[in-house]
CHARMM internal coordinates of N, CA and C (Angstrom, degrees):
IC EDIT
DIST 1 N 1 CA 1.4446
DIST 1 CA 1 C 1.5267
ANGL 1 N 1 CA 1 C 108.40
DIST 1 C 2 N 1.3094
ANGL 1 CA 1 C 2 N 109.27
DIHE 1 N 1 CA 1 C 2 N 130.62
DIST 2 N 2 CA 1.6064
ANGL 1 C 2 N 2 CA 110.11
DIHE 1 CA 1 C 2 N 2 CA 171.23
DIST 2 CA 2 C 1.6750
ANGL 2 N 2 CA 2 C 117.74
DIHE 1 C 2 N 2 CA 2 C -73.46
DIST 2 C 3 N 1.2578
ANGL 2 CA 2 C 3 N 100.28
DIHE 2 N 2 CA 2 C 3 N 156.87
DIST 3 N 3 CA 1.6672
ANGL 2 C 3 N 3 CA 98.90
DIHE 2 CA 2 C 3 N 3 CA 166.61
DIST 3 CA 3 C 1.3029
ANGL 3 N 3 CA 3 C 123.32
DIHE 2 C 3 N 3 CA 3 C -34.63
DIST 3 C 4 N 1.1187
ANGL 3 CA 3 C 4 N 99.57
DIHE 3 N 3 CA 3 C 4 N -66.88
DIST 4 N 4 CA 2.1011
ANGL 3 C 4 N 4 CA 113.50
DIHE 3 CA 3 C 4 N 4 CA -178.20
DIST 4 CA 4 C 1.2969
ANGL 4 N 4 CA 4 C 89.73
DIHE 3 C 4 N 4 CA 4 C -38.54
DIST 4 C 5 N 1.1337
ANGL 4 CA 4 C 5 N 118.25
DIHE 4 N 4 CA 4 C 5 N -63.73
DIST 5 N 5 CA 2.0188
ANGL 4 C 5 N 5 CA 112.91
DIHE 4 CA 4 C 5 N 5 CA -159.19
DIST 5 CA 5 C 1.0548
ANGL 5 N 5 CA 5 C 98.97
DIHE 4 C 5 N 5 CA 5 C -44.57
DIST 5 C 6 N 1.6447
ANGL 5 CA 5 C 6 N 128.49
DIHE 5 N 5 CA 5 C 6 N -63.23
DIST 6 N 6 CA 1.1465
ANGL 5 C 6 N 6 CA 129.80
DIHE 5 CA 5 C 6 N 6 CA -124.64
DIST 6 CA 6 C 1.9223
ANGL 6 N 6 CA 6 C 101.42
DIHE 5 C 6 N 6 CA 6 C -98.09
DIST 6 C 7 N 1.3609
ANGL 6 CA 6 C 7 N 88.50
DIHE 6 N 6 CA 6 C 7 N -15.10
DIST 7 N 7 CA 1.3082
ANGL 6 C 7 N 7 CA 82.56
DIHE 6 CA 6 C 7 N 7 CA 167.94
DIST 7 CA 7 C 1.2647
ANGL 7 N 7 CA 7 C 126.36
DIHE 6 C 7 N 7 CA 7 C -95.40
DIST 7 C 8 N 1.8297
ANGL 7 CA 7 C 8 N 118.99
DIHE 7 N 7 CA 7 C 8 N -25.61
DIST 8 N 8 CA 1.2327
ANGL 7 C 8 N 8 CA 141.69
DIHE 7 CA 7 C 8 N 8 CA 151.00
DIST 8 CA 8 C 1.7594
ANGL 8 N 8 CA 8 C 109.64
DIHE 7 C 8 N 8 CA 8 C -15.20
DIST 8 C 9 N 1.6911
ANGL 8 CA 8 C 9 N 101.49
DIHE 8 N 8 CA 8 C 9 N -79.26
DIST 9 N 9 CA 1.2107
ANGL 8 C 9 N 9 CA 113.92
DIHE 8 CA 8 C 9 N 9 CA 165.89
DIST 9 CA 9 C 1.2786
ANGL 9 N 9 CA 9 C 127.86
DIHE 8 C 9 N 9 CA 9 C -28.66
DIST 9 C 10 N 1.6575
ANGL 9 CA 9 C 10 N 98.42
DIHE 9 N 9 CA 9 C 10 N -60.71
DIST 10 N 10 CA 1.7957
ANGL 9 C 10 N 10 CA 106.73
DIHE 9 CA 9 C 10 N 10 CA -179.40
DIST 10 CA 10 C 1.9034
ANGL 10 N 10 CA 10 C 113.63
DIHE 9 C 10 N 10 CA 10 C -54.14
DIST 10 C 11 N 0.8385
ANGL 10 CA 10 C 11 N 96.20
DIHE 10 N 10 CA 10 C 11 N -34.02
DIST 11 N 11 CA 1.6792
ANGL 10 C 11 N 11 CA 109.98
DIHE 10 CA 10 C 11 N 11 CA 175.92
DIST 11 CA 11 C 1.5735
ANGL 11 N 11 CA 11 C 101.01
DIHE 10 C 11 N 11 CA 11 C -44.31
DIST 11 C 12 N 1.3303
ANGL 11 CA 11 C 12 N 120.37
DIHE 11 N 11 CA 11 C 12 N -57.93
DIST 12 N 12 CA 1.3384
ANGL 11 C 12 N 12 CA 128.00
DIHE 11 CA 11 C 12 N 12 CA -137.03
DIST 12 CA 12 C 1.3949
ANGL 12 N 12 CA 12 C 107.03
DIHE 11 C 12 N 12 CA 12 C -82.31
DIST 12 C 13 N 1.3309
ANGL 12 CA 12 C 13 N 112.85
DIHE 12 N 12 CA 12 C 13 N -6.94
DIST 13 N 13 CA 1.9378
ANGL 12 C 13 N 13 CA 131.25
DIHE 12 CA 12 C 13 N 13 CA -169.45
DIST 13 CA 13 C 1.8188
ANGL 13 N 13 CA 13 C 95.44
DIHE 12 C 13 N 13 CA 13 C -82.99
DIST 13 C 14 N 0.9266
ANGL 13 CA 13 C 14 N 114.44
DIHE 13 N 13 CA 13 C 14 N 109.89
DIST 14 N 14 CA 1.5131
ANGL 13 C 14 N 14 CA 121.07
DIHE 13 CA 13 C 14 N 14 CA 165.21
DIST 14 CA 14 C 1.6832
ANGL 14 N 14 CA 14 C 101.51
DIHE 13 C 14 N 14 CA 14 C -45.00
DIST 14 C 15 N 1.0664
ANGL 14 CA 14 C 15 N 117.33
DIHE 14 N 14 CA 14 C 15 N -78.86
DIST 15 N 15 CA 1.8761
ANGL 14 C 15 N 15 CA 110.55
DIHE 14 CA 14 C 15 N 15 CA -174.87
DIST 15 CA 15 C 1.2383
ANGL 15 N 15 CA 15 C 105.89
DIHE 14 C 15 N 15 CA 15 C -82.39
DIST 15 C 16 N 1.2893
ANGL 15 CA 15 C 16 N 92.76
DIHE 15 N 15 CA 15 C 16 N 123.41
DIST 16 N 16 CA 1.6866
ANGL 15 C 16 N 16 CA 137.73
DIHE 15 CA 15 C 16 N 16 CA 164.80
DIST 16 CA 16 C 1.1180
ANGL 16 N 16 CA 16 C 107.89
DIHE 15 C 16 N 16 CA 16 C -61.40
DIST 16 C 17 N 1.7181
ANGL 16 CA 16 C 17 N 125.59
DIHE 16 N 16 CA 16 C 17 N -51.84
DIST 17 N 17 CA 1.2050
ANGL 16 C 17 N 17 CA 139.05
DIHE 16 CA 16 C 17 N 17 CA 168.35
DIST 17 CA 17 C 1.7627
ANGL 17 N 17 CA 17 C 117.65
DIHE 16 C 17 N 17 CA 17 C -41.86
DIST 17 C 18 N 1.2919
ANGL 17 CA 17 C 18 N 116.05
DIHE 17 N 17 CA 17 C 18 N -21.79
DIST 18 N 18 CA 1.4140
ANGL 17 C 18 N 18 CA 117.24
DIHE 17 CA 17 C 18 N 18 CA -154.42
DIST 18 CA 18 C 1.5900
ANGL 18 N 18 CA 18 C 115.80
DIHE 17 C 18 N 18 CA 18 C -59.30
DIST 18 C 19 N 0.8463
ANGL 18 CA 18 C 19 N 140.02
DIHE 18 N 18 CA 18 C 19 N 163.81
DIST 19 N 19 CA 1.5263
ANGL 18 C 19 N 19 CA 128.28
DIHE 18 CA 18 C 19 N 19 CA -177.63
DIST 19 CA 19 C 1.8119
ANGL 19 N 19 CA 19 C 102.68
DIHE 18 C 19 N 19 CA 19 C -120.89
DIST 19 C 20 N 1.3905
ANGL 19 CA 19 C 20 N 114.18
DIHE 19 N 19 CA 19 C 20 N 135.49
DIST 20 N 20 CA 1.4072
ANGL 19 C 20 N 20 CA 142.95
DIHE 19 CA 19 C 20 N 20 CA -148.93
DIST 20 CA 20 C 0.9522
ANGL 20 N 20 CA 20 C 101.89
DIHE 19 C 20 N 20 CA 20 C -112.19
DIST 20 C 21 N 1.8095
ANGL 20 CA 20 C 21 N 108.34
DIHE 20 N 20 CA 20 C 21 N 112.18
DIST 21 N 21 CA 1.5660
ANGL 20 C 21 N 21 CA 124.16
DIHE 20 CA 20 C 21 N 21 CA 178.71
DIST 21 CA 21 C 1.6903
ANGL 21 N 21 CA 21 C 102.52
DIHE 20 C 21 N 21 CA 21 C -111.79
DIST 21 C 22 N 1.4586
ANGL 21 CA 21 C 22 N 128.73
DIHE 21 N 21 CA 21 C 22 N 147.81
DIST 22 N 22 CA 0.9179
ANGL 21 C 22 N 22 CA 152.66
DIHE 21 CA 21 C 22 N 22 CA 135.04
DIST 22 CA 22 C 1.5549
ANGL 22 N 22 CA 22 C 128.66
DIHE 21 C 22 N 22 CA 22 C -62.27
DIST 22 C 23 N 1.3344
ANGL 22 CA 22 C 23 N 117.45
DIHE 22 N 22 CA 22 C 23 N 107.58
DIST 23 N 23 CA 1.6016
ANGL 22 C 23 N 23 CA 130.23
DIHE 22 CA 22 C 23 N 23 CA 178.62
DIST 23 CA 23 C 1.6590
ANGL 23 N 23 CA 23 C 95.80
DIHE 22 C 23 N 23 CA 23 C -100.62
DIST 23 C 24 N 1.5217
ANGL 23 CA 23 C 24 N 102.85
DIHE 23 N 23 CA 23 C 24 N 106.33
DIST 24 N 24 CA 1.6464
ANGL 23 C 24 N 24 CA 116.87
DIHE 23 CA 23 C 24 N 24 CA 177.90
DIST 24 CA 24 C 1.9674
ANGL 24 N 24 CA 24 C 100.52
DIHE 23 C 24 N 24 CA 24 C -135.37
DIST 24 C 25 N 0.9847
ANGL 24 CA 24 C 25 N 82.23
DIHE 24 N 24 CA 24 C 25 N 125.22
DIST 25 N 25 CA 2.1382
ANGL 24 C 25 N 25 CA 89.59
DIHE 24 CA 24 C 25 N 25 CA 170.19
DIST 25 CA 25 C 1.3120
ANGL 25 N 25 CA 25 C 90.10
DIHE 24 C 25 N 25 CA 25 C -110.76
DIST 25 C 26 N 1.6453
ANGL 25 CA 25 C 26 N 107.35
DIHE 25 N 25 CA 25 C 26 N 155.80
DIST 26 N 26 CA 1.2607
ANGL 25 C 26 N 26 CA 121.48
DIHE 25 CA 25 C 26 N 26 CA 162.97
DIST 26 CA 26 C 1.2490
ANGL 26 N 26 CA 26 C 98.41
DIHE 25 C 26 N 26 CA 26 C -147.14
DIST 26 C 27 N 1.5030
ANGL 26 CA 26 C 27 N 116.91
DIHE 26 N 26 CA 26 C 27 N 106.53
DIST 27 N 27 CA 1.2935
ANGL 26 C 27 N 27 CA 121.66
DIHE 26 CA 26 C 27 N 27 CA -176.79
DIST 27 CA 27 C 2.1055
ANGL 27 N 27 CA 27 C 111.10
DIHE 26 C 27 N 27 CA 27 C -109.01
DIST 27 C 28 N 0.9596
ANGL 27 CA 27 C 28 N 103.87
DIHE 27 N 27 CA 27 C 28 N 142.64
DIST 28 N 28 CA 1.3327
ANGL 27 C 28 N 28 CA 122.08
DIHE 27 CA 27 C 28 N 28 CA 169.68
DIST 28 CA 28 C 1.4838
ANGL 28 N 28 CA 28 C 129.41
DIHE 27 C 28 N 28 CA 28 C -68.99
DIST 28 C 29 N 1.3735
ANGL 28 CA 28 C 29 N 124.58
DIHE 28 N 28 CA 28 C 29 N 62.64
DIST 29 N 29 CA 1.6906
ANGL 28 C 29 N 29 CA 132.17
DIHE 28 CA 28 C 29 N 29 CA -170.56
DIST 29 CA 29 C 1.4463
ANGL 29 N 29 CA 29 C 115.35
DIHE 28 C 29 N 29 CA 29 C -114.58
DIST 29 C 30 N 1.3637
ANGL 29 CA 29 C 30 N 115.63
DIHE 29 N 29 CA 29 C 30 N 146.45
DIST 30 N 30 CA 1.3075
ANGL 29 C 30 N 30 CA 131.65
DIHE 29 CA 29 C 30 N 30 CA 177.70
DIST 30 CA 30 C 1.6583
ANGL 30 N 30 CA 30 C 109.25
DIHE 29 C 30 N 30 CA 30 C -42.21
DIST 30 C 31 N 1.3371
ANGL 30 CA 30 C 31 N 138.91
DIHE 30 N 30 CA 30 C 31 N 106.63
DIST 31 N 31 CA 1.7001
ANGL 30 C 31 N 31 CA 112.43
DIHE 30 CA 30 C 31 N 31 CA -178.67
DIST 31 CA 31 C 1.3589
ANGL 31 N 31 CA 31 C 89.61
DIHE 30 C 31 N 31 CA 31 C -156.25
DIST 31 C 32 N 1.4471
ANGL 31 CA 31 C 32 N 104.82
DIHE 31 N 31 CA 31 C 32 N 158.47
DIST 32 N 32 CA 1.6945
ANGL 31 C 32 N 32 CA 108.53
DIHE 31 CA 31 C 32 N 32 CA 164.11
DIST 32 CA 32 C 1.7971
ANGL 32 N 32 CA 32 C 99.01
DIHE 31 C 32 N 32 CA 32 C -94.79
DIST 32 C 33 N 0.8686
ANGL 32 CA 32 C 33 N 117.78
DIHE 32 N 32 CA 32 C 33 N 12.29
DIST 33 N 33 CA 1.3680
ANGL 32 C 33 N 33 CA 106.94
DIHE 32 CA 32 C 33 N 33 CA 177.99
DIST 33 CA 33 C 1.9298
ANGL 33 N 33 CA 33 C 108.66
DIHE 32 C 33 N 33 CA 33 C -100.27
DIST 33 C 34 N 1.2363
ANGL 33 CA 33 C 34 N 88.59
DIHE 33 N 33 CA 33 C 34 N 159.81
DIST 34 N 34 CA 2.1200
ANGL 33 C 34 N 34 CA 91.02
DIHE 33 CA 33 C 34 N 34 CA 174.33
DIST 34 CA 34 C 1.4327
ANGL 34 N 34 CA 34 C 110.31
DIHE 33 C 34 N 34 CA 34 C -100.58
DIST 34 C 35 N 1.2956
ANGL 34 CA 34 C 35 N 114.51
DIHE 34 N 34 CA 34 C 35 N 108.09
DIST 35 N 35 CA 1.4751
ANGL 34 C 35 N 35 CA 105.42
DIHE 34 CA 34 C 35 N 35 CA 167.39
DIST 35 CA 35 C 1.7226
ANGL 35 N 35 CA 35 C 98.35
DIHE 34 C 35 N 35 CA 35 C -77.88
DIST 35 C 36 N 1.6361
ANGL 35 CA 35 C 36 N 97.20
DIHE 35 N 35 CA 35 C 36 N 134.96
DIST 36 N 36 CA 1.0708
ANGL 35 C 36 N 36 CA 118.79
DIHE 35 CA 35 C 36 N 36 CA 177.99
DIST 36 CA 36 C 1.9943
ANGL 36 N 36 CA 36 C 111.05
DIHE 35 C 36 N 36 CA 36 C -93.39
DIST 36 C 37 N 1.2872
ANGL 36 CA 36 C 37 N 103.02
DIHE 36 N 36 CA 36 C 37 N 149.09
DIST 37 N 37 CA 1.8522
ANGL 36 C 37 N 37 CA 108.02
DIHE 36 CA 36 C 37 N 37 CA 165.99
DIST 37 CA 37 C 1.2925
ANGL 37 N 37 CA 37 C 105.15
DIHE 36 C 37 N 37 CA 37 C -28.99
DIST 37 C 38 N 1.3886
ANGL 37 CA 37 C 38 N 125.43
DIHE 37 N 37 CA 37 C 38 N -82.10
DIST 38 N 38 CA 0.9435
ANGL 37 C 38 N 38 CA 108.61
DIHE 37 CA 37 C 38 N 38 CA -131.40
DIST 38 CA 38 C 2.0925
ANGL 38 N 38 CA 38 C 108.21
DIHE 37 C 38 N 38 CA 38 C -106.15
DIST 38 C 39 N 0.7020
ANGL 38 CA 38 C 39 N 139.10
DIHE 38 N 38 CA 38 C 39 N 178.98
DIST 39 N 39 CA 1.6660
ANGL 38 C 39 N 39 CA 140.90
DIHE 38 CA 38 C 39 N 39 CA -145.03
DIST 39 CA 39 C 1.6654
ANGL 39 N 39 CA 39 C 105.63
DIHE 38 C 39 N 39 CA 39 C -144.07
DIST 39 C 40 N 1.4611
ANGL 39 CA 39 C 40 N 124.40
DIHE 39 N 39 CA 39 C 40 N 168.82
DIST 40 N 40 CA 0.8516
ANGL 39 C 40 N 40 CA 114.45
DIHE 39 CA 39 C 40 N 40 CA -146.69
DIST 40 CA 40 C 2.0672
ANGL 40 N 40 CA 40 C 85.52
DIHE 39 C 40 N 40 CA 40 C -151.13
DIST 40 C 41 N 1.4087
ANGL 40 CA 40 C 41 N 95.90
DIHE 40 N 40 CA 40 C 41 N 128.17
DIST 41 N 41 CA 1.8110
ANGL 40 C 41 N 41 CA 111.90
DIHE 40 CA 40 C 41 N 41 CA -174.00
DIST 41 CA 41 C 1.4382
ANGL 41 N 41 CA 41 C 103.89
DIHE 40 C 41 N 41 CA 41 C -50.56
DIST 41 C 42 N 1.1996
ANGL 41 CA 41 C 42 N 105.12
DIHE 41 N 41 CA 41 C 42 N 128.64
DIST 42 N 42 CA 1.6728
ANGL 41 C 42 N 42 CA 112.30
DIHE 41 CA 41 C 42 N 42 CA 169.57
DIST 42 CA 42 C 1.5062
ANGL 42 N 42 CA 42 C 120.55
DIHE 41 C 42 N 42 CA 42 C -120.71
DIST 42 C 43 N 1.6286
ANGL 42 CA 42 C 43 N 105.25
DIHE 42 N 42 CA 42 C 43 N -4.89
DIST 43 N 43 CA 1.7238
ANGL 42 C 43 N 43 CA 110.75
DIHE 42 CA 42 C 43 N 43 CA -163.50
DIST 43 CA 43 C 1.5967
ANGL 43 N 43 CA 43 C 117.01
DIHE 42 C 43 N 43 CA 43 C 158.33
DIST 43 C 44 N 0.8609
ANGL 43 CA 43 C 44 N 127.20
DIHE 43 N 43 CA 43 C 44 N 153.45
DIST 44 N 44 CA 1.5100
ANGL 43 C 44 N 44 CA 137.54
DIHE 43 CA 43 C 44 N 44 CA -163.46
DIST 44 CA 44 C 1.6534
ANGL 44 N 44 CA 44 C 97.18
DIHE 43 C 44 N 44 CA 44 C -115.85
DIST 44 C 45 N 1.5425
ANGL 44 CA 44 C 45 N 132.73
DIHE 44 N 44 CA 44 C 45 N 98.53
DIST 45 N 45 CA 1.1679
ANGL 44 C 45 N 45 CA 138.57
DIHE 44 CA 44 C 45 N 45 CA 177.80
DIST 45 CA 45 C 1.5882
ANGL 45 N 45 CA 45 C 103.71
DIHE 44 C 45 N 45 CA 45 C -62.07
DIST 45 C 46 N 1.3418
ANGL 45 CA 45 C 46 N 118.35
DIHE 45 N 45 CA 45 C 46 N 146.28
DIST 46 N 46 CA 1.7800
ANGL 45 C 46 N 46 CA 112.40
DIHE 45 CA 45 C 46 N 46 CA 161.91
DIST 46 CA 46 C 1.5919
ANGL 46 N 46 CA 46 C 113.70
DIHE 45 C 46 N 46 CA 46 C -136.60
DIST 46 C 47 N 1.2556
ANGL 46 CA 46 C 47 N 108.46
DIHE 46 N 46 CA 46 C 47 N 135.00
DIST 47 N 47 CA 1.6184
ANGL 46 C 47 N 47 CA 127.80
DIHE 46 CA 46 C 47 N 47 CA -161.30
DIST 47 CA 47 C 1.5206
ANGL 47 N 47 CA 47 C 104.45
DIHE 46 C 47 N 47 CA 47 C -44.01
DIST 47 C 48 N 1.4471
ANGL 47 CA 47 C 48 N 149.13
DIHE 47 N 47 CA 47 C 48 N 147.85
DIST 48 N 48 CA 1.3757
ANGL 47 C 48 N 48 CA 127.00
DIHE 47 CA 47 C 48 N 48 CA -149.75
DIST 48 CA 48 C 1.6850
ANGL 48 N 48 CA 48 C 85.61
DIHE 47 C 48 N 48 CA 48 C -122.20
DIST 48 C 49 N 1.6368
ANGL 48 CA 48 C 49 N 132.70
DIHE 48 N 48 CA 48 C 49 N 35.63
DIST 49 N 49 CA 1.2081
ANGL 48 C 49 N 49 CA 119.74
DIHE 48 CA 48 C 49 N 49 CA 177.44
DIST 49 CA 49 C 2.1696
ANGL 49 N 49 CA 49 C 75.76
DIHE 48 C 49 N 49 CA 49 C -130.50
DIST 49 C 50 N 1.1528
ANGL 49 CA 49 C 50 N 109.39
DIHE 49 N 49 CA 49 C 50 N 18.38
DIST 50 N 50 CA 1.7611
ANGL 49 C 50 N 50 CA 85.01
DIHE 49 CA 49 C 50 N 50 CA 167.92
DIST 50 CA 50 C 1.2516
ANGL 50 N 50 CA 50 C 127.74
DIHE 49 C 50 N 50 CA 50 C 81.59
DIST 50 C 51 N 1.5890
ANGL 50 CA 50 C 51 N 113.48
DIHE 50 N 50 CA 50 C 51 N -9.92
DIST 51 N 51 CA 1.7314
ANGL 50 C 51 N 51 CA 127.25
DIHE 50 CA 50 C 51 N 51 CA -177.10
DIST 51 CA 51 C 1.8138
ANGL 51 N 51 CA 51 C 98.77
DIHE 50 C 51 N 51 CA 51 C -97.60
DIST 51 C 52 N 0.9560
ANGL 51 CA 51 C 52 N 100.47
DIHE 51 N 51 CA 51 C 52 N 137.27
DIST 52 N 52 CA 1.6871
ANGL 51 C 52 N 52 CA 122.09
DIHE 51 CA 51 C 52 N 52 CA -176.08
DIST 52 CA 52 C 1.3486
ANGL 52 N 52 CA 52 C 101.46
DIHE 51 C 52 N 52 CA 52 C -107.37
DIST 52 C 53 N 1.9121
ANGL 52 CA 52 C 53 N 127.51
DIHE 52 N 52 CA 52 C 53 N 30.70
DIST 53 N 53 CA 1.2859
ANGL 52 C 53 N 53 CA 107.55
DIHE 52 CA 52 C 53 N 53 CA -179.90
DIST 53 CA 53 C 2.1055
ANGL 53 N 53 CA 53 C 97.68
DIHE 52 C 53 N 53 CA 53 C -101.06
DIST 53 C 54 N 1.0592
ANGL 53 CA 53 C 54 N 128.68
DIHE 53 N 53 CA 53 C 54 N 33.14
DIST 54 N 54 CA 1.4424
ANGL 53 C 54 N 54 CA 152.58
DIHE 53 CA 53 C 54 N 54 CA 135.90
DIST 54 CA 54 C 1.1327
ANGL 54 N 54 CA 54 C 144.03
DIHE 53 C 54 N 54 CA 54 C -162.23
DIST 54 C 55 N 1.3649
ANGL 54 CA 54 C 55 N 138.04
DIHE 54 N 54 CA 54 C 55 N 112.91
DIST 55 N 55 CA 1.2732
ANGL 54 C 55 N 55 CA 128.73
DIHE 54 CA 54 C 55 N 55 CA -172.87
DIST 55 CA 55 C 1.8560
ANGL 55 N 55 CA 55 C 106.97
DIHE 54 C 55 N 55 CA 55 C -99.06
DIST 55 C 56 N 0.9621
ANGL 55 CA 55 C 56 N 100.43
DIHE 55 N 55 CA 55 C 56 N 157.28
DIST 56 N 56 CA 1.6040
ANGL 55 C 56 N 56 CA 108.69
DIHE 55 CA 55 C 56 N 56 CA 177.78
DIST 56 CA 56 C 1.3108
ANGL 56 N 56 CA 56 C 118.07
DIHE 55 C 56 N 56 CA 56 C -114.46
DIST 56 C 57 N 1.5775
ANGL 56 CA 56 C 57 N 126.29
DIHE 56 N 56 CA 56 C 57 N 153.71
DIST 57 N 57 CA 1.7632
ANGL 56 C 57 N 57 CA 123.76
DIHE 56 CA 56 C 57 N 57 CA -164.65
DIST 57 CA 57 C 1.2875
ANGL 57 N 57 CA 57 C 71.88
DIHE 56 C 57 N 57 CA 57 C -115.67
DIST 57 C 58 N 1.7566
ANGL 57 CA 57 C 58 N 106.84
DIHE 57 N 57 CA 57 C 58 N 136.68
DIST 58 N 58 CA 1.3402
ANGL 57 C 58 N 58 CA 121.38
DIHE 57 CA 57 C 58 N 58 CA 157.06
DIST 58 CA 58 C 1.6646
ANGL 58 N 58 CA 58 C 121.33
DIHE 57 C 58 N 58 CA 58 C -84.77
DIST 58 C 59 N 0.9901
ANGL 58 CA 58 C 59 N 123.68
DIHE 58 N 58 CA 58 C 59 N 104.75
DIST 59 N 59 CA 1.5444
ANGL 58 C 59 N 59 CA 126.50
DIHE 58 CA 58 C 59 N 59 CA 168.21
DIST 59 CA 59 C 1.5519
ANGL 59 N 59 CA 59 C 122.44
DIHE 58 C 59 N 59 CA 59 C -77.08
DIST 59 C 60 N 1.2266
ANGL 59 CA 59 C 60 N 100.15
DIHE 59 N 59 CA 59 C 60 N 163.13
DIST 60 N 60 CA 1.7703
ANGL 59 C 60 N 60 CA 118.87
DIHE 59 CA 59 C 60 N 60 CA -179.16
DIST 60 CA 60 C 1.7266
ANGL 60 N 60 CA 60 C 94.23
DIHE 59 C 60 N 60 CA 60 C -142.66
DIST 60 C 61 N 2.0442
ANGL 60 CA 60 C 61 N 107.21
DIHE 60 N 60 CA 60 C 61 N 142.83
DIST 61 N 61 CA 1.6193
ANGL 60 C 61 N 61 CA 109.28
DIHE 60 CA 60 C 61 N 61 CA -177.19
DIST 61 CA 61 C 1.5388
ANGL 61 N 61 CA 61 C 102.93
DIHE 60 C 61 N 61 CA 61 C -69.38
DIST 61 C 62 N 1.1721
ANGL 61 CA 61 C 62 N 114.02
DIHE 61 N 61 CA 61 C 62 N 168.00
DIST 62 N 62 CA 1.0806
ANGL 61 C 62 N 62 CA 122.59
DIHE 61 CA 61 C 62 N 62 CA 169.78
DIST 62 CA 62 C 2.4763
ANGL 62 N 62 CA 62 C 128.47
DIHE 61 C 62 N 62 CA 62 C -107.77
DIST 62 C 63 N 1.4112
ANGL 62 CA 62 C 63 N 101.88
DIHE 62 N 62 CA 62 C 63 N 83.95
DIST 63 N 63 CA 1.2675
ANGL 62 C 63 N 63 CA 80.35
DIHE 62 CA 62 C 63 N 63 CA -141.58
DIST 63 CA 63 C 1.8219
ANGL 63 N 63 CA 63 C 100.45
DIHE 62 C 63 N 63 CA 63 C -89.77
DIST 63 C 64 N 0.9872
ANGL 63 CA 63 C 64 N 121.39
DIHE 63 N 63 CA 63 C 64 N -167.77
DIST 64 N 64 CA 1.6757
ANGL 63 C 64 N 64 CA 115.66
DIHE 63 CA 63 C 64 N 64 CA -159.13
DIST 64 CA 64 C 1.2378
ANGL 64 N 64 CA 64 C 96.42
DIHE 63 C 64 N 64 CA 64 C -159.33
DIST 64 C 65 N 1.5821
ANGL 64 CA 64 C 65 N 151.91
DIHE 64 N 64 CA 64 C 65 N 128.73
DIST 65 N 65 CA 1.2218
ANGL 64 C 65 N 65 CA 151.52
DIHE 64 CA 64 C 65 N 65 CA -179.10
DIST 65 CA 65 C 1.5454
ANGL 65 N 65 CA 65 C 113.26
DIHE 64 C 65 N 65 CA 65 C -63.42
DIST 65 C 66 N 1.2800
ANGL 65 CA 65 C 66 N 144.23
DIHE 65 N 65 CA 65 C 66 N 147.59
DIST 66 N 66 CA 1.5104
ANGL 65 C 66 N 66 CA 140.08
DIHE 65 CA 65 C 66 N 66 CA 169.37
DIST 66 CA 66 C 1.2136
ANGL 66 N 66 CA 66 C 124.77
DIHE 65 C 66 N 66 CA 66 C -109.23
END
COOR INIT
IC SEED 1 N 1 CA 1 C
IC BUILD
């Protein structure tokens, strides 16, 4: 996700106040690749009862050949 989006998105949350969670897995699988720390924005989750007192950033791993 680019900036614009992600800030696009952030715009659209009525509370400003809301407090900002991170959705990151780090799972343990057979790969020649390195999952690295840190992850990469895929989407802005929203609470499914309609309250904006947290929203969550959806992530995807980030993997890199070795």
């Amino acid at each position: 996700m680019k900036v614009s989006e992600l800030i696009e998105k952030l715009q659209e949350i009525p509370n400003k106040d809301a407090e900002v969670n991170v959705h990151h897995w780090l799972l343990a699988t057979k790969t020649d690749k390195v999952i690295l720390s840190w992850s990469k924005v895929t989407g802005i989750l929203v609470p499914l009862d309609g309250e904006y007192n947290q929203i969550t950033i959806e992530t995807d791993k980030v993997e890199e050949d070795i």
